[in-house]
N, C-alpha and C positions, 0 to 999 in steps of 0.2 A: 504281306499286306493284301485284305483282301479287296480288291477294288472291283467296283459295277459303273459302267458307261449307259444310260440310257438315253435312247434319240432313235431317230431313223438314218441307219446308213442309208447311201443314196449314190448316185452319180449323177456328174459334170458332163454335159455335154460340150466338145468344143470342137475345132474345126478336122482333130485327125480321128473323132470316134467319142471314147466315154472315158471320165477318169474316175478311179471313186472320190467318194466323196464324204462328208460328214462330222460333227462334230465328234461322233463316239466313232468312227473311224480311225482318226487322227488319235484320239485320247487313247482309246485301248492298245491298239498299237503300241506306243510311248509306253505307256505304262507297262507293257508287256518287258519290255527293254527296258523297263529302271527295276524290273523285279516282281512286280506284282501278281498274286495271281488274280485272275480276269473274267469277266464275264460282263457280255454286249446284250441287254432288252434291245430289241428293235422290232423291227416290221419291212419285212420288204415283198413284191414279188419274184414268181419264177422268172424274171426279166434282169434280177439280180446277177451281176457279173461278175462280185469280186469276193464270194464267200470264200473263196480258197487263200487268200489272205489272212484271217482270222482264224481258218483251219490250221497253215501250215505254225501260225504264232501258238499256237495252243492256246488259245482264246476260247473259252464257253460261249454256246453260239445261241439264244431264245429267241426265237422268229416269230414273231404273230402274223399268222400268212394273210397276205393280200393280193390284191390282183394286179397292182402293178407296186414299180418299185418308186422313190420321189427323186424328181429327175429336176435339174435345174440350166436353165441356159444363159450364161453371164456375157454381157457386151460391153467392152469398154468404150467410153463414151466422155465427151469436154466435162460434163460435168460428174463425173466417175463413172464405177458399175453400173449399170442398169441389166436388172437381174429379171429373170420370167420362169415361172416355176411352170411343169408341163407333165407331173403325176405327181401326185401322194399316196402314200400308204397309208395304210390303214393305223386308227388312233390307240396310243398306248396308255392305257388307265390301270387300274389297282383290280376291276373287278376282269378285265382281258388277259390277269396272271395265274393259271392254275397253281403256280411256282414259281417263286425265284430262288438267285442265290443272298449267302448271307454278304453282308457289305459294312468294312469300316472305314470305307469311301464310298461315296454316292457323286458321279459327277452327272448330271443333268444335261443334256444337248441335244434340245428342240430347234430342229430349223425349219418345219411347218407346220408350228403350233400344232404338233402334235402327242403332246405330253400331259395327261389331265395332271392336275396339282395335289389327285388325291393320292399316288406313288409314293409322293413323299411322307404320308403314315407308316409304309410298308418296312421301313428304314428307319425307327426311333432310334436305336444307335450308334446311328452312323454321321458321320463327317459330310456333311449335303452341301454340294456346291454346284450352282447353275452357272451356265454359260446363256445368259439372256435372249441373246438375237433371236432365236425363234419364238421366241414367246411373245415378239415386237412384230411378227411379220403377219404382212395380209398381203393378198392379193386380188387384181379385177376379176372379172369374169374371160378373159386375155391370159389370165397368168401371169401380166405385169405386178411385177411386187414393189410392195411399199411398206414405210415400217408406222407402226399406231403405237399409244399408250396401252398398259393392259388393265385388271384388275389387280393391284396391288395388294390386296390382301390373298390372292395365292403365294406369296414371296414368303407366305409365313411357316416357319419350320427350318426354312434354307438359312444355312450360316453363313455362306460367301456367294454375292455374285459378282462373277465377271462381267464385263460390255467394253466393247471399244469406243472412241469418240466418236464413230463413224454410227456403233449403234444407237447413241441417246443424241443425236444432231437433228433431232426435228424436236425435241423437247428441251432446251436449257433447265428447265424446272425438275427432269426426272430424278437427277442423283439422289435430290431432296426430299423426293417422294418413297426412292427406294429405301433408304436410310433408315424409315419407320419404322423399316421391317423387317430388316435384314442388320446383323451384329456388322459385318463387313463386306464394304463394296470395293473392288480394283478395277478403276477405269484405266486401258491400256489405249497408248499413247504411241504408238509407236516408235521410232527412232529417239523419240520424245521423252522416255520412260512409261511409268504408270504412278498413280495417286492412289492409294491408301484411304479410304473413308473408313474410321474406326474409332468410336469412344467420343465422338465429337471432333473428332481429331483429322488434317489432310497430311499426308506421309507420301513426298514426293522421292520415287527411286530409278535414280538414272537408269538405261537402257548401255546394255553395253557395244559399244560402236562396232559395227559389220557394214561389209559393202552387200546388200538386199539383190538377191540372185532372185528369191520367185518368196513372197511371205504366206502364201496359200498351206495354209491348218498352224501356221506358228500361233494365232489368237489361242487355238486350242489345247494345243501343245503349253502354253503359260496356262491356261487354266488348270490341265491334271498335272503338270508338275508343280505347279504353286499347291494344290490339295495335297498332294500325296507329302510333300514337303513339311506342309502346317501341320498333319497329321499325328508326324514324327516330330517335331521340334515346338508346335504349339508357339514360333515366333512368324507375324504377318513380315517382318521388316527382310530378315533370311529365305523363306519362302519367296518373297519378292523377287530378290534378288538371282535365288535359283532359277526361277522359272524365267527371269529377263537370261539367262545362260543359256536356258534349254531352247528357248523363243531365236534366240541368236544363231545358234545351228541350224535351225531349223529354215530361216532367213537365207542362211549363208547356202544353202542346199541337199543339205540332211534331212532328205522328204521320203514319203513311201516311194519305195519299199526298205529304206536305209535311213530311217529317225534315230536320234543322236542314243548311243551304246553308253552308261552309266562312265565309262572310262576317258570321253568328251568329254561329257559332264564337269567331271570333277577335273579336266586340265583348263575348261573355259571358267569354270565356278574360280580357280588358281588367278588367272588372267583376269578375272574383274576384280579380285580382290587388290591384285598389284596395280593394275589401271586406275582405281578409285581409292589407291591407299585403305585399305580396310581393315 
């Protein structure tokens, strides 16, 4: 399979240094390890620290250079994260690609709006799935982030978007707006499951119980394992359920540089099925 990740890698700032970071971090990674072969759009600068990651995975590596890399500083706080963004890279459009690769996966993973919505022409046959949140994100003049409504009609082309509760919590009204525009939405739930918007239809699929070590890239990890999954099987209900398997390792502390080996996979995929009678 041949799967493309586009976003900006990035790094975490936290108290011992930098972690990376990213939703196409997290995705190509994984996918790299269910089999796929790979190739990461991005943008970073020479300030970048973790290219040798995606080098040693044998990951395809497009850089659209910039002068710095997008760097993020997350505080926890009473009333959750409060997040402050403190560089961006440079923005990734349809006319900033001399080339790409070809893609029967497209996972999308903008985390400071910087993804123009014309990419996804570049991909008529592929499998297009956004991971939301960056397309929701603004920030002050501070680099305090906050999350807004976008233009709805870039959503058009994408076949699935992901978002967490966490992402559409200042809109109630959004799911219904995406809906217009998109064939299938998976709001993930955490502990909670995920919901299913498909065909008019809410398709709610349990979450399979873990004790939560660190959940940092599991949102992302269910999004390229739920794509790659529908891909091959063309069922939303099984994909679901896979990627609530894959999400669960990844909870449980199967993080980079050690995201869950196909051979987890399928002994956790074993275990929800015996756990939820299946």
């Amino acid at each position: 399979m041949q799967v493309v990740c586009l976003g900006h890698a990035c790094y975490d700032q936290v108290k011992e240094g930098y972690h990376p970071g990213g939703t196409v971090t997290y995705a190509s990674l994984l996918a790299k390890n269910l089999g796929a072969e790979v190739a990461v759009i991005t943008s970073t600068g020479p300030d970048f620290l973790f290219q040798q990651l995606f080098s040693d995975a044998g990951i395809y590596w497009i850089n659209l250079p910039s002068n710095h890399t997008t760097c993020f500083v997350n505080t926890p706080s009473a009333e959750g994260r409060k997040q402050k963004i403190c560089g961006v890279a440079s923005q990734i459009s349809a006319s900033s690609l001399s080339s790409f690769p070809t893609a029967e996966v497209l996972h999308l993973g903008p985390i400071a709006n910087e993804i123009d919505p014309d990419v996804i022409h570049l991909f008529p046959n592929a499998l297009i799935g956004l991971s939301i949140q960056g397309w929701l994100r603004n920030w002050d003049s501070d680099g305090n982030v906050f999350t807004q409504n976008m233009d709805w009609n870039h959503l058009k082309g994408i076949d699935l978007v992901f978002a967490s509760e966490e992402d559409l919590a200042h809109d109630p009204k959004v799911i219904d707006e995406i809906t217009k525009y998109v064939p299938s939405v998976i709001l993930t739930r955490g502990a909670k499951g995920a919901i299913i918007f498909s065909n008019k239809q809410e398709i709610l699929i349990p979450a399979y119980p873990v004790k939560e070590r660190d959940a940092t890239g599991a949102g992302d990890s269910f999004a390229l394992s739920f794509l790659m999954h529908y891909y091959r099987s063309g069922d939303l209900i099984t994909a679901c359920q896979y990627a609530h398997c894959v999400a669960s390792l990844v909870v449980e502390g199967q993080t980079i540089p050690k995201l869950p080996q196909p051979k987890d996979v399928a002994l956790r995929l074993q275990q929800y099925k015996d756990y939820f009678n299946i």
